[in-house]
C-alpha positions in Angstrom: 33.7 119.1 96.2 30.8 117.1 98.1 29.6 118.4 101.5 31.0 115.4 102.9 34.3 116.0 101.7 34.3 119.7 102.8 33.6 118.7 106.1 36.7 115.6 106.2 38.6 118.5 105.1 37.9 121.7 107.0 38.0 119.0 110.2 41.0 117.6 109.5 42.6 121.3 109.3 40.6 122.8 112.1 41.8 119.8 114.6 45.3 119.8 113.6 47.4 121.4 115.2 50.8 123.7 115.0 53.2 120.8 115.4 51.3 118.1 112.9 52.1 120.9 110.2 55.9 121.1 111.0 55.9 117.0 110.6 53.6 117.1 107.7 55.9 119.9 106.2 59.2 118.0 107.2 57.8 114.9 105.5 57.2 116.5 102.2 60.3 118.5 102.4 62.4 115.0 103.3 60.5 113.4 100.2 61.1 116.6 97.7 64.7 115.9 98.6 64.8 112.4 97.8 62.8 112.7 94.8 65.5 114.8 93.7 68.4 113.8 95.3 67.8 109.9 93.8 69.9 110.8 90.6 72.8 111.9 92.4 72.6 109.1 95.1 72.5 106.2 92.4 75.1 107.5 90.5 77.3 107.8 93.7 76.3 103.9 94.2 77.2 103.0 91.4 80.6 105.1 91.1 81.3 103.3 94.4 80.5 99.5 92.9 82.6 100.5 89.7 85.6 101.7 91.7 85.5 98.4 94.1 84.8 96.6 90.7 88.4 97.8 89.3 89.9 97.4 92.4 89.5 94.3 92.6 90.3 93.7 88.9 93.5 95.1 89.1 93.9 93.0 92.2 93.4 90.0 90.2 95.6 90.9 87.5 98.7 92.0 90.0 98.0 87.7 91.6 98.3 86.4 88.2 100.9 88.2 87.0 102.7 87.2 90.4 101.5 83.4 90.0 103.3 83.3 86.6 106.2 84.5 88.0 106.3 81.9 90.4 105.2 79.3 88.0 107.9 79.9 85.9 110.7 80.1 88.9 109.3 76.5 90.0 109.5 75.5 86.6 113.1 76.3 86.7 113.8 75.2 90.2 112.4 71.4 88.7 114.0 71.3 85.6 117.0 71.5 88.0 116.1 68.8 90.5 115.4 66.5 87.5 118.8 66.9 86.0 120.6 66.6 89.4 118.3 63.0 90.1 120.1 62.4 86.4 122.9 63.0 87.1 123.1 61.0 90.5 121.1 58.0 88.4 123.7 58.1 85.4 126.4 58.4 88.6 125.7 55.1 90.1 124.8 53.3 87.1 128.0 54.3 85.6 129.7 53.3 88.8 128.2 49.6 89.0 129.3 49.1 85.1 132.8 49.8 86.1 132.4 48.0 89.1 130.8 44.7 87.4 133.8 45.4 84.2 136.3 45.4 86.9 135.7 44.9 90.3 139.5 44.7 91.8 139.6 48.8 90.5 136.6 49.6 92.7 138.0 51.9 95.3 139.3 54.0 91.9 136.2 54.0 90.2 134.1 55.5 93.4 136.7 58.0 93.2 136.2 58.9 90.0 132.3 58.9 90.1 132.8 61.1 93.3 134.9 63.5 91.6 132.4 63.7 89.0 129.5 64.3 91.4 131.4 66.7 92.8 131.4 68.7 89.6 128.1 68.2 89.0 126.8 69.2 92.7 129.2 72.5 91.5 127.6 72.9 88.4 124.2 72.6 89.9 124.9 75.0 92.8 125.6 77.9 90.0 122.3 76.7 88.6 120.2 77.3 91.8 122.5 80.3 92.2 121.1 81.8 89.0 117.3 81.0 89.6 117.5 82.2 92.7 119.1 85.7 91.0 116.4 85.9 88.8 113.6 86.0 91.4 115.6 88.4 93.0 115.7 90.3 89.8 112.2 90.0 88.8 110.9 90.8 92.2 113.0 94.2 92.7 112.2 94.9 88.6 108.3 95.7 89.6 107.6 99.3 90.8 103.8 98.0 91.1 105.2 95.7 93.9 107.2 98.2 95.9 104.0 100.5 96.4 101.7 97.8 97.2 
């Protein structure tokens, strides 16, 4: 070493004193720690991201799942609606062809297109009845649902 630097450095060290050490010492310890520490921490961070990561895939995957299952029961629940507007279209139309044909028999011909409304509101009742069954079904079928 110079002379210049052996006096820096046996001033530095003569003028410090008993508490500069501790913090110098702390500071290095705190810094050996983190030095090797860093491994574990970053894996720890990124066990954490992973773990939110499936989380939130499985998260994903439970809506979808539950989306098609709703999909479908709409599906159903229109399919229905458009065959009961059907039914009610074909209904009147059938009832003004009787009525033009005929129009001295019109009190009888509403009350046969009644009657057959009538069946048709029954029929389409037992239709709803079943949808309505199978999202009961399909909802109490899923243990995943239950838990959640």
């Amino acid at each position: 070493m110079t002379a210049v630097a052996e006096k820096t450095a046996s001033t530095v060290l003569s003028e410090m004193t008993p508490g500069a050490y501790g913090v110098w010492g702390l500071f290095i310890a705190v810094s050996i720690a983190i030095i090797k520490g860093w491994p574990a921490i970053s894996d720890a961070a990124l066990r954490a991201k992973m773990a939110i990561g499936d989380r939130r895939i499985s998260r994903i995957q439970k809506l979808e799942k539950d989306l098609e299952v709703q999909r479908v029961s709409y599906e159903a629940e229109i399919g229905i609606l458009r065959h009961e507007l059907n039914n009610v279209s074909m209904a009147f139309q059938a009832l003004l062809l009787l009525i033009e044909s005929r129009p001295e028999d019109a009190a009888a011909h509403v009350v046969r297109v009644r009657e057959m409304l009538e069946r048709q509101a029954a029929t389409a009742a037992a239709e709803k009845a079943t949808v309505r069954a199978a999202r009961i079904v399909a909802a109490g079928a899923d243990p995943e649902e239950t838990t959640e």
